[in-house]
C-alpha angles and dihedrals in degrees: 000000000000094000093048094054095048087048092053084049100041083051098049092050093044088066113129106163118082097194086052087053095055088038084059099043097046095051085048094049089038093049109084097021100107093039099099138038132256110300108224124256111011102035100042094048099049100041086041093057091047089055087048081061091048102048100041092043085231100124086170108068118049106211147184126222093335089311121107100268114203117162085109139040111241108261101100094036084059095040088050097043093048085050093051093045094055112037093024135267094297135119100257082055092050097052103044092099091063079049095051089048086055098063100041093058084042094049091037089055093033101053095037096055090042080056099051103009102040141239106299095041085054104049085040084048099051088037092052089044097049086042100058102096098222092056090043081051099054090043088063093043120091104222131101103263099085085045098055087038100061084038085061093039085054100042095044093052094044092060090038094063087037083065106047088044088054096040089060095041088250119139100279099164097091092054088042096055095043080052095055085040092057087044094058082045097051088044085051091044100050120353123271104327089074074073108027099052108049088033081052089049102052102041085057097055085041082065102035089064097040098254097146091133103067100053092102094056088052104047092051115160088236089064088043096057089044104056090041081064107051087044114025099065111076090042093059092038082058089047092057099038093048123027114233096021088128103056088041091049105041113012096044096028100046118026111015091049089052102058094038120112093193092075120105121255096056108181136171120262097259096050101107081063103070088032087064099039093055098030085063107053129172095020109052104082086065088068091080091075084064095056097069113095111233085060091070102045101045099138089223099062098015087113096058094027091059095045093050093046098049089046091053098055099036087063089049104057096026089069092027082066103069118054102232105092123187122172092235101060093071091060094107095060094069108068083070090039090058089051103051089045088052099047089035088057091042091047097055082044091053100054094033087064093042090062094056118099107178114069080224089059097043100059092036082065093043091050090052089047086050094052099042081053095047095049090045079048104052085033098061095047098049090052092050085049097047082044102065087034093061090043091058101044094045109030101102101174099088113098086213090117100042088036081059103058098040094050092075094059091029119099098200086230091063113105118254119203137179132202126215081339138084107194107196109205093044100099094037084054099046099020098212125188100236136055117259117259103229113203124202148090104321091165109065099081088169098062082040103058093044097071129049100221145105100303093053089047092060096037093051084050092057104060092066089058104016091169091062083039092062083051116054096022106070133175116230090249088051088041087062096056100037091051087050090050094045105116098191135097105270142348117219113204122191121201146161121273103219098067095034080130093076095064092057091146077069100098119226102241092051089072109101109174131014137174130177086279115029130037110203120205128197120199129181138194094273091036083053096053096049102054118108099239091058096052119114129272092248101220118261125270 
């Protein structure tokens, strides 16, 4: 076992193609990324919207079922759909654009510290990023967070190199402009911090080494055009289509979710710490080579030292200060991370070996780096493996199973219809024609507005397009008529099973499927005739 794991290492570190490095990286973040079903909410929402695109050819408005959805800005709706449409409506497919936001924050760290770094820092850089099993993970999870993240990573090299080109009075335009382009990606993928946080980051290594001079050449009115247009024109295409998309977007969504305390996830200030520490193992004891301080000041890496580390921690508080915490926020802070823990590692080789005098010496203590890296290595990739493998086996909210054994009786223009409930990846799993009825207390906007959760989602939907809204939310008084009036072949209800009880005017032999969780009816057109609620009014007297 030994051997095996310095030769894992020898050969990491004997790497000498790039395009074999990303070729590596992508197969291993691609892998698993089709083994499990849709994750509720998150994956069946935002996958769900980017087949709504698909289905309905308006690649404009991101919708909901049927209603104007705009929690989000449209990148990874596009990204998701392009990918459906080329390789089929299945989960590999869905989550290729986290996928996509994997590689670019591994090329973007990988070539620029190639660049300034060298060769061996780089390929350790971009091993030690694709093996930590919370960035594997979000590689593997449709949301937004891997997206915006690469988008960062991207940004924030790019102007970086922009910088150190300047500085030297070298061509930096090129990498300028790819740095503004990134940023109009990141704020399409994701709202404004695909702009504040790497523009935050540099200026404060600008700063930090004393660049003030070159902010005017960094803030030219050609990169901002350009990136104004990138950026600006779907906002203002959503301005003009739907009145008070600007202040929902920006003004509630951004900064008035922010700073409020009333949203779920609430988490303590220091919560991103032990986040990193354990969604990095094995890797993460090796960050503490890179906390002495002569390790942060050596003249020779100061430059990229100093980035990495101020990107790190810039990540980090700017998502400890609100009070809203989700894993995923913190993604972006990983790419630096990997680097400090890889030249961290390189560096303590490097001077281990150094001290030793004797050439027996010195390859008994290479021996001993190689095999602490192989087994990190190994380690790491084994823990990302057993992670989504326990989440497959264990995640129980997708409706895939129950989805299966209703398709076969299922015509996709029957009516679906759920009750109490939105289940997200229904309709990506049995596609159906026609948008979903959703049945339940529209009415209490009190109790609404309270949770952040499904329900407010729709209903916030709905006041942008209140006609759709009448159509497809529906009160329980206004479900009953509308069920007695439906003409077609069959209607299909999902509901929990848990309060299968409360729809007691459901006969008993309409129920079709059921699982611990979810009760399916099925109610066709005689079925339909013969319940209570859709007899007829007998005439007075």
């Amino acid at each position: 076992m030994k051997r095996f794991l310095s030769a894992v290492a020898a050969r990491l570190l004997a790497t000498r193609s790039p395009l074999l490095v990303l070729l590596v990286c992508a197969a291993w973040l691609a892998m698993l990324a089709g083994a499990r079903s849709l994750m509720l909410p998150d994956e069946g929402r935002y996958i769900g919207v980017a087949w709504a695109m698909l289905r309905s050819g308006d690649w404009l408005t991101p919708t909901l079922d049927g209603l104007p959805y705009f929690h989000k800005p449209p990148l990874f709706y596009w990204l998701t759909g392009l990918a459906l449409q080329l390789f089929g409506v299945n989960e590999w497919a869905g989550r290729l654009a986290s996928v996509f936001g994997a590689l670019l924050a591994v090329g973007g760290l990988f070539f620029f510290v190639r660049r300034y770094a060298g060769e061996r820092p780089a390929t350790l850089a971009a091993a030690v990023l694709v093996t930590q099993p919370m960035f594997f993970a979000g590689a593997q999870y449709a949301n937004l967070d891997m997206l915006v993240a690469g988008m960062i990573s991207a940004t924030i090299v790019c102007a970086a190199h922009a910088i150190l080109r300047l500085d030297s009075g070298r061509s930096y335009r090129p990498a300028l402009a790819a740095a503004y382009v990134f940023a109009a990606l990141g704020v399409l993928a994701k709202g404004l911090i695909g702009i504040v946080l790497p523009g935050a980051i540099v200026l404060a290594w600008l700063l930090l080494r004393g660049r003030y001079r070159l902010i005017p050449a960094l803030l030219a009115l050609p990169m901002i055009g350009l990136f104004v247009a990138v950026a600006a024109p779907w906002f203002v295409w959503m301005q003009i289509s739907y009145h008070g998309f600007w202040d929902y977007f920006f003004v509630y969504h951004h900064f008035q979710r922010f700073a409020h305390t009333g949203f779920s996830n609430a988490q303590p200030f220091w919560f991103y710490l032990p986040v990193l520490f354990l969604g990095t193992l094995p890797w993460a004891p090796w960050i503490w080579r890179a906390c002495a301080w002569k390790y942060l000041v050596d003249p020779e890496k100061v430059e990229i030292r100093s980035l990495m580390l101020v990107w790190m921690l810039g990540i980090l508080v700017f998502f400890s200060l609100p009070n809203s915490k989700l894993v995923g926020y913190i993604l972006p802070a990983l790419p630096p991370l990997a680097f400090l823990i890889a030249d961290g590692f390189l560096d303590w080789r490097q001077k281990r070996q150094a001290e030793r005098a004797a050439k027996a010496e010195m390859r008994e203590q290479g021996a001993d780096a190689s095999l602490y890296l192989g087994a990190s290595l190994v380690g790491g990739g084994v823990l990302c493996v057993v992670f989504i493998t326990l989440v497959a086996v264990f995640d129980s909210t997708s409706t895939r199973s129950l989805s299966r054994q209703v398709a076969p009786l299922y015509s996709p223009d029957e009516q679906l219809v759920m009750i109490d409930e939105y289940e997200y990846d229904l309709p990506f799993y049995l596609r159906p024609e026609k948008d979903v009825w959703v049945v339940s207390d529209w009415q209490d906007t009190a109790a609404i507005a309270a949770r952040d959760n499904w329900r407010k989602e729709l209903y916030d939907a709905g006041q942008f397009d209140r006609a759709k809204m009448r159509e497809v939310l529906l009160l329980p008084d206004e479900f009953v008529a509308r069920l007695c009036a439906y003409t077609g072949a069959s209607l299909w209800l999902w509901g929990k099973t848990a309060q299968a009880q409360r729809y007691s005017f459901l006969p008993a032999e309409a129920i079709a499927f059921a699982n611990a969780r979810r009760t399916v009816w099925r109610l066709d057109a005689e079925q339909r005739r013969r319940l209570r609620d859709c007899q007829p009014t007998p005439p007075a007297g």
